[in-house]
Backbone bond lengths (Angstrom), bond angles and torsions (degrees), N, CA, C in turn:
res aa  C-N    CA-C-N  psi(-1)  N-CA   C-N-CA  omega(-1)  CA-C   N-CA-C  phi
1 X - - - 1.461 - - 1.523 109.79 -
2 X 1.226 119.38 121.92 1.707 125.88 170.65 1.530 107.63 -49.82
3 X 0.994 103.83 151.38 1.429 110.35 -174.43 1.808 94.37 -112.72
4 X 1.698 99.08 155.20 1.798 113.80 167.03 1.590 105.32 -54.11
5 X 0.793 118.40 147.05 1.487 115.28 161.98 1.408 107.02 -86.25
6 X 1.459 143.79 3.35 1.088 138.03 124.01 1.393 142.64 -51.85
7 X 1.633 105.08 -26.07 1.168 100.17 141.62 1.586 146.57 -103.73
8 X 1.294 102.59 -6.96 1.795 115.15 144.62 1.608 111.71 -43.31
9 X 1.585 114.01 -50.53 1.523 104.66 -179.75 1.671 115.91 -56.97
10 X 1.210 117.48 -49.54 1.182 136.98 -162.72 1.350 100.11 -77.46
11 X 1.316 136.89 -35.69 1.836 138.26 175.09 1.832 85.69 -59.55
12 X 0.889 136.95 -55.28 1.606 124.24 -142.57 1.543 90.10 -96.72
13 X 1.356 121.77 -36.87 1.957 109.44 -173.03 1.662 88.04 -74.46
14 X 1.425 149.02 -41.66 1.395 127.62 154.04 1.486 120.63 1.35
15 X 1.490 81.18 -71.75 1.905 95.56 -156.17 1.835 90.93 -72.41
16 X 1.022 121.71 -30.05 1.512 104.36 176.29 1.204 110.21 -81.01
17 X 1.100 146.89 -7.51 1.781 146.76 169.63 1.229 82.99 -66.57
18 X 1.787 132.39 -72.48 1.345 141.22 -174.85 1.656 112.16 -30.22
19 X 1.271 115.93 -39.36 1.900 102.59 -164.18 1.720 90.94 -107.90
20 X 1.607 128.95 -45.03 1.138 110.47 175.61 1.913 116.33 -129.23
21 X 1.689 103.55 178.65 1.384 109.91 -159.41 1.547 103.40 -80.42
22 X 1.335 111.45 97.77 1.469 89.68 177.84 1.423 147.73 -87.54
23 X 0.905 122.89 144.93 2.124 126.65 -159.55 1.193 112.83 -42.40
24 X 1.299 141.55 145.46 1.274 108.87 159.01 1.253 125.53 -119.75
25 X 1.258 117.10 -166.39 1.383 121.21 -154.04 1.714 114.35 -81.81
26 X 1.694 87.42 119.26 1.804 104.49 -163.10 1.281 91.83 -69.86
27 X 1.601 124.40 -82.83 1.519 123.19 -155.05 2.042 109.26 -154.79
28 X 1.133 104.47 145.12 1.987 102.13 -178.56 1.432 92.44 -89.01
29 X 1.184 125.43 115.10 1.724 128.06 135.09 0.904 127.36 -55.88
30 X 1.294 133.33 131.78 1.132 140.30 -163.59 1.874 106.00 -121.61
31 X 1.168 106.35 131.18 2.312 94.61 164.66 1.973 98.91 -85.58
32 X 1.357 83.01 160.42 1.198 93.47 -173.41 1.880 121.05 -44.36
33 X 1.777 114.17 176.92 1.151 106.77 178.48 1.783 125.69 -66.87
34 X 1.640 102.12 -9.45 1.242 110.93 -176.31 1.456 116.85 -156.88
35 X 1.437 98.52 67.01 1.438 124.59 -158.67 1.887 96.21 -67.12
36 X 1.828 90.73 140.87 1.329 110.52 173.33 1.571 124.12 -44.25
37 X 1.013 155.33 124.33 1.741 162.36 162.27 1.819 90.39 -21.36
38 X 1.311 108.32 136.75 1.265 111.46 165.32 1.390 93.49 104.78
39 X 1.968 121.67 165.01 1.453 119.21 -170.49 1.135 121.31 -81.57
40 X 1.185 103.77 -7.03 1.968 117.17 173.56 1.809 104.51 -52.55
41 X 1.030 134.46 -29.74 1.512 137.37 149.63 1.184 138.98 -108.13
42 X 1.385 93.40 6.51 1.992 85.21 175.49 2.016 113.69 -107.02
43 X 1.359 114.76 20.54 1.264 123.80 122.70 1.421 173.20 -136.57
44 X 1.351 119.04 -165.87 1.075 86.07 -171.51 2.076 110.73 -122.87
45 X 1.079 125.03 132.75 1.494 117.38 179.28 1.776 135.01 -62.18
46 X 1.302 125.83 136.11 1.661 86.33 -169.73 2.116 74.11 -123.12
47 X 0.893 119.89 126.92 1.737 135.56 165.95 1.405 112.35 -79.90
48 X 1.250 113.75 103.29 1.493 113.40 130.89 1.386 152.97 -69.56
49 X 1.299 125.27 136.21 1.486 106.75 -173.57 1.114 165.77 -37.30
50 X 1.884 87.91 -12.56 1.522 96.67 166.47 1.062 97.12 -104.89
51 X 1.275 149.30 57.43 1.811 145.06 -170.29 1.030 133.54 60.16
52 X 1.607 121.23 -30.67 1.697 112.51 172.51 1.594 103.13 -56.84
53 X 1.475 64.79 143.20 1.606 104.41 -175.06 1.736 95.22 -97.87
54 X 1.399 109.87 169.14 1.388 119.78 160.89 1.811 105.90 -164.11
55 X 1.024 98.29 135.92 2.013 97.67 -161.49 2.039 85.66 -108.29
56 X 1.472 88.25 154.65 1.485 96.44 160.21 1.729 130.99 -156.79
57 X 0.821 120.01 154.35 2.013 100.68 -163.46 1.166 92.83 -71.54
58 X 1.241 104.80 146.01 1.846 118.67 163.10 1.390 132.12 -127.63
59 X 1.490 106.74 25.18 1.419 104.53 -168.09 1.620 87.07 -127.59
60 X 1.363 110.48 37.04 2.065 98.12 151.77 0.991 102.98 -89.76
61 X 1.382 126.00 138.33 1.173 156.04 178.41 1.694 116.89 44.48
62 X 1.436 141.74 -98.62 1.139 141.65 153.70 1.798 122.34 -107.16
63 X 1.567 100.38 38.65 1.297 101.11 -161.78 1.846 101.50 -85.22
64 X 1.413 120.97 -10.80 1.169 123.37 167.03 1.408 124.32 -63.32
65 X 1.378 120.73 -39.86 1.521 150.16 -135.49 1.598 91.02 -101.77
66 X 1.395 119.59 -48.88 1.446 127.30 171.08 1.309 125.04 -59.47
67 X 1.429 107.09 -47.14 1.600 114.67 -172.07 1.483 102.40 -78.47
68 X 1.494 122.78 -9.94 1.422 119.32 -169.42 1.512 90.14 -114.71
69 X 1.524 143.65 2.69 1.320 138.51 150.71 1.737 114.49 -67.82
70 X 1.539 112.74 -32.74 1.395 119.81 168.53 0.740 119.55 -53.89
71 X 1.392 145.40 111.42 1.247 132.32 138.71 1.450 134.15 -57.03
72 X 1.758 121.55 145.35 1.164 117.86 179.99 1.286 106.61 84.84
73 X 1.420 134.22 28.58 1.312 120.59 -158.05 1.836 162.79 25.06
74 X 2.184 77.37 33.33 1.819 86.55 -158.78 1.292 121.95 94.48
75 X 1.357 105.93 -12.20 1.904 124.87 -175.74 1.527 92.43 44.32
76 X 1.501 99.60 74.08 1.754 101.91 173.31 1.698 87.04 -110.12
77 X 1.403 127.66 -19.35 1.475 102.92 167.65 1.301 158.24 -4.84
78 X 1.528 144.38 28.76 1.324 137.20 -133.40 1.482 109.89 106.15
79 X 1.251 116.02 -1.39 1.554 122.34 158.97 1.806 124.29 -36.49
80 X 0.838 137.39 167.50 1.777 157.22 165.82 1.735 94.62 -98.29
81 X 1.132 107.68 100.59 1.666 117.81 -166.03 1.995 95.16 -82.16
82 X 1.505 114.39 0.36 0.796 89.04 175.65 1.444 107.64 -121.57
83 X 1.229 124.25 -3.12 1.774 128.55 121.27 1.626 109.46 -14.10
84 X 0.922 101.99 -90.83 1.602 123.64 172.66 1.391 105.11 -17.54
85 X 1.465 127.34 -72.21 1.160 139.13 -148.38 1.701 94.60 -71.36
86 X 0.895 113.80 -25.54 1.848 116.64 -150.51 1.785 85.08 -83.21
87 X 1.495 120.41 -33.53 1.294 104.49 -179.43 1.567 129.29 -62.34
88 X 1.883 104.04 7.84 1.451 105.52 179.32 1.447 106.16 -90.69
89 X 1.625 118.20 9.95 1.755 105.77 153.48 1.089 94.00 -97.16
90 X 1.285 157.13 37.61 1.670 134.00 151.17 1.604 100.78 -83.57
91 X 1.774 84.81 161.81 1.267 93.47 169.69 1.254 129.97 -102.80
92 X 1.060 121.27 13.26 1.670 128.30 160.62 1.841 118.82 -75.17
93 X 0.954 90.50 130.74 2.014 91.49 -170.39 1.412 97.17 -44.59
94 X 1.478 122.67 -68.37 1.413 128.69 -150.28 1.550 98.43 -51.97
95 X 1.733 105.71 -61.30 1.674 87.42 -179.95 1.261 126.07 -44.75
96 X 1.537 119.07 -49.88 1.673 125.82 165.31 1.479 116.23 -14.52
97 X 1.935 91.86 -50.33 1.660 83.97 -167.21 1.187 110.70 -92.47
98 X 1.403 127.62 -27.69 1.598 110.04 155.17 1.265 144.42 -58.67
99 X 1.331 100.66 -32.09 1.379 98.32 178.45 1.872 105.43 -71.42
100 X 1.630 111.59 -33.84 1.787 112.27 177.12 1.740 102.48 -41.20
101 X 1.540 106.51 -41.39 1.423 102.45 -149.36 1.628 92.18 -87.32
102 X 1.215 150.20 -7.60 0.986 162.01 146.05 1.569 127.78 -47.76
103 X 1.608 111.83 -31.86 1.291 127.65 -167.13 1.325 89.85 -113.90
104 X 1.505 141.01 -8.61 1.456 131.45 163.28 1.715 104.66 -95.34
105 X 1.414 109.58 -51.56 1.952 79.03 159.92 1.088 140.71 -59.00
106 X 1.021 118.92 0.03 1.468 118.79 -167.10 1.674 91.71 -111.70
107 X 1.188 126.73 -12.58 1.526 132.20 161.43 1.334 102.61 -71.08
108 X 1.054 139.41 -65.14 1.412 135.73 -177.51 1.702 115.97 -63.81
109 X 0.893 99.61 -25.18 1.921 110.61 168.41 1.749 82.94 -75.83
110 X 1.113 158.05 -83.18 1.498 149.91 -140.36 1.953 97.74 -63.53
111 X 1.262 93.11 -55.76 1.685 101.21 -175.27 1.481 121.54 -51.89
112 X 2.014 112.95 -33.65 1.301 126.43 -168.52 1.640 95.13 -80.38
113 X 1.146 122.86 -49.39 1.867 126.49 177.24 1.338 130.88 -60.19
114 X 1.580 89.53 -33.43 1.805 108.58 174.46 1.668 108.79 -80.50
115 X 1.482 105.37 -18.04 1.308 94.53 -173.26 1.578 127.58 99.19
116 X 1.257 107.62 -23.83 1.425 114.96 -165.48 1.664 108.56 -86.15
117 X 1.285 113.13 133.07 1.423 124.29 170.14 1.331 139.04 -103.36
118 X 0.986 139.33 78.63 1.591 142.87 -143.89 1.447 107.66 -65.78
119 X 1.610 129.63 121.70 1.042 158.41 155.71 1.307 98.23 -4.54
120 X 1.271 116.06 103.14 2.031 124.00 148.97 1.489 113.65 -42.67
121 X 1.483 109.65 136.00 1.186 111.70 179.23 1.509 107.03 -153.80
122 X 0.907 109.39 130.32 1.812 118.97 178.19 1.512 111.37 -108.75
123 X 1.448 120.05 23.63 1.365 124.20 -179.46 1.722 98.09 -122.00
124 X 1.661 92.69 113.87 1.691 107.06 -163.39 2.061 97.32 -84.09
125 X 1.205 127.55 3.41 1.271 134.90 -178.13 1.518 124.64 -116.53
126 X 1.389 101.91 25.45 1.360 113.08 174.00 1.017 130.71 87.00
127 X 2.297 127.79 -15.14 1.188 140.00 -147.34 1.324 100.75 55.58
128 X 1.712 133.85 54.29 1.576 113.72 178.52 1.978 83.46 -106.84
129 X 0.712 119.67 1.09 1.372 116.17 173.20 1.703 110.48 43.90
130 X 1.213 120.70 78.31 1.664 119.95 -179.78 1.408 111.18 -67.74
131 X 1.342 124.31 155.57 1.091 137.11 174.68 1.713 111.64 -157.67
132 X 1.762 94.16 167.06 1.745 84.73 179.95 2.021 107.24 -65.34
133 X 1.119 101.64 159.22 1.567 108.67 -169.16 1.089 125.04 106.36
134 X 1.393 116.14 -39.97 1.647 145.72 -146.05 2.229 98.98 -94.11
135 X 1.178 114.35 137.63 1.904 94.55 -162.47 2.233 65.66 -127.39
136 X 0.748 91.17 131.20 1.644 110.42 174.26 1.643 113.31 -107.01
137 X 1.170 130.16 122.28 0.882 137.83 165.69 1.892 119.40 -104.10
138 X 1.122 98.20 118.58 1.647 100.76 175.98 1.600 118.89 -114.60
139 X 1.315 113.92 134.33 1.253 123.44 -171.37 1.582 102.39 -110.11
140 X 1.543 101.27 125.12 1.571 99.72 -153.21 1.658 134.19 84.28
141 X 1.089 118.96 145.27 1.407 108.24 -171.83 1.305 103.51 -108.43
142 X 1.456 115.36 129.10 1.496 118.43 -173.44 1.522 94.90 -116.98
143 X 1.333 138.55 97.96 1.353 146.57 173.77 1.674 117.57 -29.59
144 X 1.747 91.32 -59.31 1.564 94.60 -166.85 1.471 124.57 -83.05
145 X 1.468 112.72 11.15 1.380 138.37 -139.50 2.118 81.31 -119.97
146 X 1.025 117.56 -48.49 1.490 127.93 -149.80 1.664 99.27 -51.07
147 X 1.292 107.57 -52.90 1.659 109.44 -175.71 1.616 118.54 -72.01
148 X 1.217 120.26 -32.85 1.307 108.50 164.20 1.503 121.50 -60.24
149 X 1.566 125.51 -39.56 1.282 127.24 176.48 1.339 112.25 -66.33
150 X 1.477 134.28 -45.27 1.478 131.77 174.23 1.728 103.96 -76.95
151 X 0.859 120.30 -4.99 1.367 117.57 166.18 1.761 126.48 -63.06
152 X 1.579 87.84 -52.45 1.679 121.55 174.17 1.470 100.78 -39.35
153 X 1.057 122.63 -47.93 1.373 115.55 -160.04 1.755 111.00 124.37
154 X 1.690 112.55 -26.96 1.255 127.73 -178.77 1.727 138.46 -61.72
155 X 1.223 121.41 119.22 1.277 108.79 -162.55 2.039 109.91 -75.18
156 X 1.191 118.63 137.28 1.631 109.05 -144.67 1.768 73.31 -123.05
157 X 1.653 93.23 139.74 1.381 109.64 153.15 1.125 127.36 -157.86
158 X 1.637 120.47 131.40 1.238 131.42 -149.03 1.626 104.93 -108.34
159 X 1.455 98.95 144.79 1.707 100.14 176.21 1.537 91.25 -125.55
160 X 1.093 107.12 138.39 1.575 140.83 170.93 1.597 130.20 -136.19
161 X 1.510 105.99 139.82 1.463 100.17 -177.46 1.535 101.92 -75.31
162 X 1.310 131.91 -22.25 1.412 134.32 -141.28 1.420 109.68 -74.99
163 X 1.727 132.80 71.51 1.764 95.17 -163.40 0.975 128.36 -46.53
164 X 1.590 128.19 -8.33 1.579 115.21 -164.65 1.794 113.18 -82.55
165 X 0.923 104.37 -21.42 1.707 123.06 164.17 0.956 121.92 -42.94
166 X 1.729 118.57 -52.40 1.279 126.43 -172.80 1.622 132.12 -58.30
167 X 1.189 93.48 149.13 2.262 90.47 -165.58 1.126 89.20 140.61
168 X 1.687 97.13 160.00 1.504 121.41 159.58 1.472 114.06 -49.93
169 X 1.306 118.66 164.04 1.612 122.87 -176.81 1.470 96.00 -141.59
170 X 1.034 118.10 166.95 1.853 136.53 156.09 1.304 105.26 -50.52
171 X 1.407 121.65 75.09 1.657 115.74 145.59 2.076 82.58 96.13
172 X 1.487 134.69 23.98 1.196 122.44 133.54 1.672 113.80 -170.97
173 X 1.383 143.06 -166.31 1.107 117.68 -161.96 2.110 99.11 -174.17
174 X 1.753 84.34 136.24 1.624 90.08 -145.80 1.743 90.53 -103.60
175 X 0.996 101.22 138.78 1.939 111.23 -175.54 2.048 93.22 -122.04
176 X 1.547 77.70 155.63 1.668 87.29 164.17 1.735 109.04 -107.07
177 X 1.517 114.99 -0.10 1.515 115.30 -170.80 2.371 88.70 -86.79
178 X 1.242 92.16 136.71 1.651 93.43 166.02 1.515 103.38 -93.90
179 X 1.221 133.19 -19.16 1.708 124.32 -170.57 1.968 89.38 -65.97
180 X 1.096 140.20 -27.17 1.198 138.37 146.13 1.656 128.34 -10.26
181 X 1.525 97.05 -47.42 1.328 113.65 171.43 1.524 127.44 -61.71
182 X 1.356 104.11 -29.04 1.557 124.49 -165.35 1.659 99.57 -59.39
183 X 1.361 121.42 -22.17 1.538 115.64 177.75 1.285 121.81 -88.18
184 X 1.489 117.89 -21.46 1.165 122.51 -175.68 1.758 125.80 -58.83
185 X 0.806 135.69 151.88 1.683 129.18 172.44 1.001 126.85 -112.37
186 X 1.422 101.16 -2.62 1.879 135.10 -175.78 1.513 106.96 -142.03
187 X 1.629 95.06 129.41 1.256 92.45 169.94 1.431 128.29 -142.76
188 X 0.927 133.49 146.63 1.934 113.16 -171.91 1.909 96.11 -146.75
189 X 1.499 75.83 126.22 1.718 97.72 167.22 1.442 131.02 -117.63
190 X 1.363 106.34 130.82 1.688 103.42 161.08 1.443 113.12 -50.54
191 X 1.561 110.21 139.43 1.325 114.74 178.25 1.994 110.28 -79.89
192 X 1.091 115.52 11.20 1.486 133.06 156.81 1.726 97.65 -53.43
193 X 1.111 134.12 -42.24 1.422 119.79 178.25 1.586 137.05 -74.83
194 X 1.612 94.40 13.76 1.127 115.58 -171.71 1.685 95.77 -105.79
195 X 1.165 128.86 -17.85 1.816 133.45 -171.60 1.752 72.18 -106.89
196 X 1.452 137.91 -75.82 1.802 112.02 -120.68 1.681 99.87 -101.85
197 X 1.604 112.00 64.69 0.996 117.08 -179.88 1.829 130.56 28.25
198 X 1.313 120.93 14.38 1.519 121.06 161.91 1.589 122.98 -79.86
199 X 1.093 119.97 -11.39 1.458 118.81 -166.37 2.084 110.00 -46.89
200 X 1.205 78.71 -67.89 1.365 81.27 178.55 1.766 118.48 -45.47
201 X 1.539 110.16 -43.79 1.448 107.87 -166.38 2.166 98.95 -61.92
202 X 1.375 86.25 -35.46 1.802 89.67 -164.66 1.533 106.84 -64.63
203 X 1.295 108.35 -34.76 1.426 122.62 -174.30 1.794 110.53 -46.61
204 X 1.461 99.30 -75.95 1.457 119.10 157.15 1.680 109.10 -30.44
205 X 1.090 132.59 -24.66 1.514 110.30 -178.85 1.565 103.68 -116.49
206 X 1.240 127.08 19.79 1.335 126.40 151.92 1.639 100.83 -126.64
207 X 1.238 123.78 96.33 1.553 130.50 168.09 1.849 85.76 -106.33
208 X 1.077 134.05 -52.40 1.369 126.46 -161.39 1.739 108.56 -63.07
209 X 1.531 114.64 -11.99 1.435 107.76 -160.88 1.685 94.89 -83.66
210 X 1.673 90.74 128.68 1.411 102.23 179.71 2.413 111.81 -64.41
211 X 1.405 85.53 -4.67 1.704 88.29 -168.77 1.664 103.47 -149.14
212 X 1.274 123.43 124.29 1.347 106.77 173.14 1.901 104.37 -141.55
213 X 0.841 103.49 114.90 1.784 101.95 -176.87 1.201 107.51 -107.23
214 X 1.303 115.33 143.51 1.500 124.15 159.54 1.376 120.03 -118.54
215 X 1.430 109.18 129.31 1.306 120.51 -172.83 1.419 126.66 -136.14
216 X 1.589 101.37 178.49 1.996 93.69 -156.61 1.839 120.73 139.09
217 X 1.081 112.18 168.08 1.381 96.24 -166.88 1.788 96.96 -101.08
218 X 1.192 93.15 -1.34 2.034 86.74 168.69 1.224 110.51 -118.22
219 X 1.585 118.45 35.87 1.413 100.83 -177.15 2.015 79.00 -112.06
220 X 1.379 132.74 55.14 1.546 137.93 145.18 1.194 112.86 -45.14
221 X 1.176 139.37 -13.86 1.471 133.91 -139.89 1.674 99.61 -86.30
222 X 1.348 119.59 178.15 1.612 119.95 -179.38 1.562 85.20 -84.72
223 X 1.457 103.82 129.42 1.726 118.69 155.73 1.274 125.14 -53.28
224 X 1.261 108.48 -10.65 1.593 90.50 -167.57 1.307 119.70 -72.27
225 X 1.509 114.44 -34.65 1.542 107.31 -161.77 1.932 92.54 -71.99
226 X 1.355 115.39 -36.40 1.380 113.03 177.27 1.142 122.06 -44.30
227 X 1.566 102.01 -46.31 2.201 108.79 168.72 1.216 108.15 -54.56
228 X 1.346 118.65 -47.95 1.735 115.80 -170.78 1.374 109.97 -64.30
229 X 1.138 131.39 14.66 1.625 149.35 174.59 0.909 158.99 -103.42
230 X 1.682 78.72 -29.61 1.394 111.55 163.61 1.740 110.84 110.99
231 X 1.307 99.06 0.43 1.911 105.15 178.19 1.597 91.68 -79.24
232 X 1.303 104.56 132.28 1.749 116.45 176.35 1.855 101.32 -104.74
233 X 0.840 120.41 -21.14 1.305 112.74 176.17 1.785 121.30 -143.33
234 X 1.393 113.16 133.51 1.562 124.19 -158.57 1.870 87.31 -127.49
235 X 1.682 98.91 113.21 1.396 96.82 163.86 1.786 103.58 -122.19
236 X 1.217 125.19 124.74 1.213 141.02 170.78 2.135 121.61 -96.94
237 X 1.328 88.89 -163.74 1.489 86.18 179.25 1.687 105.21 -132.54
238 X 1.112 124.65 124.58 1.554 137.78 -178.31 1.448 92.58 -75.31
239 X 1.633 106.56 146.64 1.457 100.29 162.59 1.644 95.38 -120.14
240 X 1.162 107.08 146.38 1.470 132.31 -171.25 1.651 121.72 -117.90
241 X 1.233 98.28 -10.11 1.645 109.06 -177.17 1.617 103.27 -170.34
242 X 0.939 98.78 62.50 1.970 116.11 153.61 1.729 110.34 -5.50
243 X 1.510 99.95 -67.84 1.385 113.91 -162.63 1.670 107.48 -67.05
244 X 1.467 118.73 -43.64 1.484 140.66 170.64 1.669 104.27 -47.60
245 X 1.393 120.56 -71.66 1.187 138.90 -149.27 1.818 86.72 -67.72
246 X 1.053 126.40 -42.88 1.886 132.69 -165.76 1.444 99.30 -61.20
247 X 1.731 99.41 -43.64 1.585 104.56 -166.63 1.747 103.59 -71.60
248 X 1.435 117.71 -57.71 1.274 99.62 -155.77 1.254 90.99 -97.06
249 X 1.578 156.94 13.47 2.092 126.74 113.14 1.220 135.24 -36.47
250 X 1.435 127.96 -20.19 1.083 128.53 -151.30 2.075 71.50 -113.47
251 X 1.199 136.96 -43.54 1.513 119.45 -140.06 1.624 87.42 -111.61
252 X 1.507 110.79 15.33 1.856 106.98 -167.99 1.452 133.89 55.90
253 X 1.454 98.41 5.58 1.661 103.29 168.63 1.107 117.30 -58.30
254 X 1.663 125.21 174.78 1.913 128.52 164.13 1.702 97.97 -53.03
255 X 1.109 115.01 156.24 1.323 110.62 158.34 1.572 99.06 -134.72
256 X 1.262 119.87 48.94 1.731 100.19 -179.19 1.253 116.40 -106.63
257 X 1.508 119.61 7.13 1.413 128.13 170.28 1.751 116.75 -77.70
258 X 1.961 95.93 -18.86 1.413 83.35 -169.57 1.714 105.77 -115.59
259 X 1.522 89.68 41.97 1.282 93.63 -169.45 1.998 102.63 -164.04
260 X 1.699 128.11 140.19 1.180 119.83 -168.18 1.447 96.80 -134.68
261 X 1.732 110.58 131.93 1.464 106.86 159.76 1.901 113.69 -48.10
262 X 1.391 93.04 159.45 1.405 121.77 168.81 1.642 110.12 -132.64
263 X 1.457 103.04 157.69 1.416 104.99 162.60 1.727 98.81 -145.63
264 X 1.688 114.80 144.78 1.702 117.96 -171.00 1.635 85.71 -120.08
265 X 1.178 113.48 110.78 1.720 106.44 168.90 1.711 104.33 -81.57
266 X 1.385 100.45 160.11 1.484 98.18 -169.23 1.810 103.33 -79.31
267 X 1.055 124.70 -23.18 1.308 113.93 -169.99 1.593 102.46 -86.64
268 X 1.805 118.16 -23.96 1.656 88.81 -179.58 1.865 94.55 -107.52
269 X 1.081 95.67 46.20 1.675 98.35 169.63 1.511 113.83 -75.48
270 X 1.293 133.16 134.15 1.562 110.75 -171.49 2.022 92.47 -87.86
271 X 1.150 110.53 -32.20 1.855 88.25 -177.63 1.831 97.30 132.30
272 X 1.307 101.64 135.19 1.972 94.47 168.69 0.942 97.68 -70.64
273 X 1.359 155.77 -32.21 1.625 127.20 -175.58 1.579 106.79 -69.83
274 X 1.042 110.40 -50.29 1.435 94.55 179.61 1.296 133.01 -54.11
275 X 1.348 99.95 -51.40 2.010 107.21 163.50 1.472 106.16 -32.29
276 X 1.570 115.98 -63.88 1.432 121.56 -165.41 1.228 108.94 -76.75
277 X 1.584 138.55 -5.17 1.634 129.94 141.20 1.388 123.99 -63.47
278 X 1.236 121.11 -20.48 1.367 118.60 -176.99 1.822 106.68 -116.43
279 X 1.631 112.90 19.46 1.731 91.23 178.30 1.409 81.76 -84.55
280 X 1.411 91.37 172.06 1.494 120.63 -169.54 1.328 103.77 -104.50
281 X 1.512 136.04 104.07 1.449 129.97 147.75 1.464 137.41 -9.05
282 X 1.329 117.39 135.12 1.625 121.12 -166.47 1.904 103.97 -17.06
């Protein structure tokens, strides 16, 4: 029987509770109640005590509006972050998204001990490199992304939940059907498919794509169960300044100075076992 990839996450943050002590949970950041257009507000941070960060989207459906009716932040203060994390098999969004943002700090707590630093990357499309020939499939609509891909020469097709979206476009054309996908050879996803339960269905309808990345500032999570899936490339967001990144989420400023894409390709990935042979004890 296939397993959730929620619970693939949760089998391996196990075995790291098992070899080391883990931090716990400092405080949830929140972006404001009516955060600016663009990703500078559409997440949210969850801190552990030794500083990893772990970000997660919060604007599916009213999952912002709730967590900012809490007071005290949920009293996740001094929490078992890996308590926390396990609530990303519930089926309530909000837990989803805490517990997501829980299971990406606690990725960067494995990565900061192990040592390992994930590859800088200033290529917001995965490195799938389009060209004429090349039929791209995108999961999610990434606006600023659209003209470089029809530029390429590449035939672009978008899957969206939104029906009102749907139709031909200028040079590509957005469906709500994913069996759509099955032609593509390229593929690039918002890491949003990791909270609204499709991953798996989308996954399954690109087995032929020689490349499929998912990207985003909450796609932190450990790659592996994503490799076992068939995602070849995981680009996330490094945090680089803890103290920076708290300030301008919480006040809706840019925060991309205090913080740098990454991308982990699956073939020079070293592996969670390996990470978790080489973290280093308290």
């Amino acid at each position: 029987m296939t397993t959730t990839i929620a619970a693939d996450f949760t089998s391996r943050l196990e075995r790291l509770a098992g070899r080391l002590a883990l931090p716990r949970v400092r405080a949830l950041h929140l972006p404001p109640p009516q955060p600016a257009p663009g990703k500078d507000g559409e997440f949210c941070a969850l801190e552990l005590e030794d500083g990893s960060i772990g970000l997660s989207f919060v604007l599916l459906d009213d999952t912002l509006a709730r967590l900012r009716a809490e007071p005290g932040g949920r009293g996740l203060a001094g929490a078992d972050p890996l308590a926390v994390a396990r609530g990303y098999a519930g089926a309530g969004v909000v837990e989803r998204t805490i517990g997501f943002a829980a299971v990406n700090a606690l990725t960067a707590f494995l990565f900061g001990r192990a040592g390992f630093l994930p590859d800088e990357s200033a290529d917001s499309i995965g490195l799938l490199d389009p060209g004429p020939g090349d039929r791209i499939g995108m999961i999610g609509l990434f606006p600023p992304l659209l003209a470089r891909i029809v530029r390429s020469g590449a035939s672009l097709t978008v899957l969206e939940l939104k029906a009102h979206l749907a139709g031909e476009r200028d040079g590509y054309r957005v469906t709500l059907d994913a069996g759509e996908l099955r032609a593509c050879n390229k593929v690039l996803s918002t890491s949003t498919i990791l909270l609204n339960d499709t991953l798996d269905r989308v996954v399954a309808c690109c087995r032929q794509a020689e490349a499929f990345a998912v990207v985003g500032p909450g796609a932190g999570c450990l790659p592996d169960p994503l490799f076992d899936r068939g995602v070849t490339l995981v680009g996330g967001t490094w945090v680089v300044d803890g103290a920076a990144l708290r300030d301008a989420l919480r006040s809706g400023a840019p925060w991309g100075r205090s913080a740098r894409k990454y991308a982990i390709r699956r073939d020079r990935y070293p592996g969670f076992d390996a990470l978790l042979a080489r973290a280093r004890l308290a």
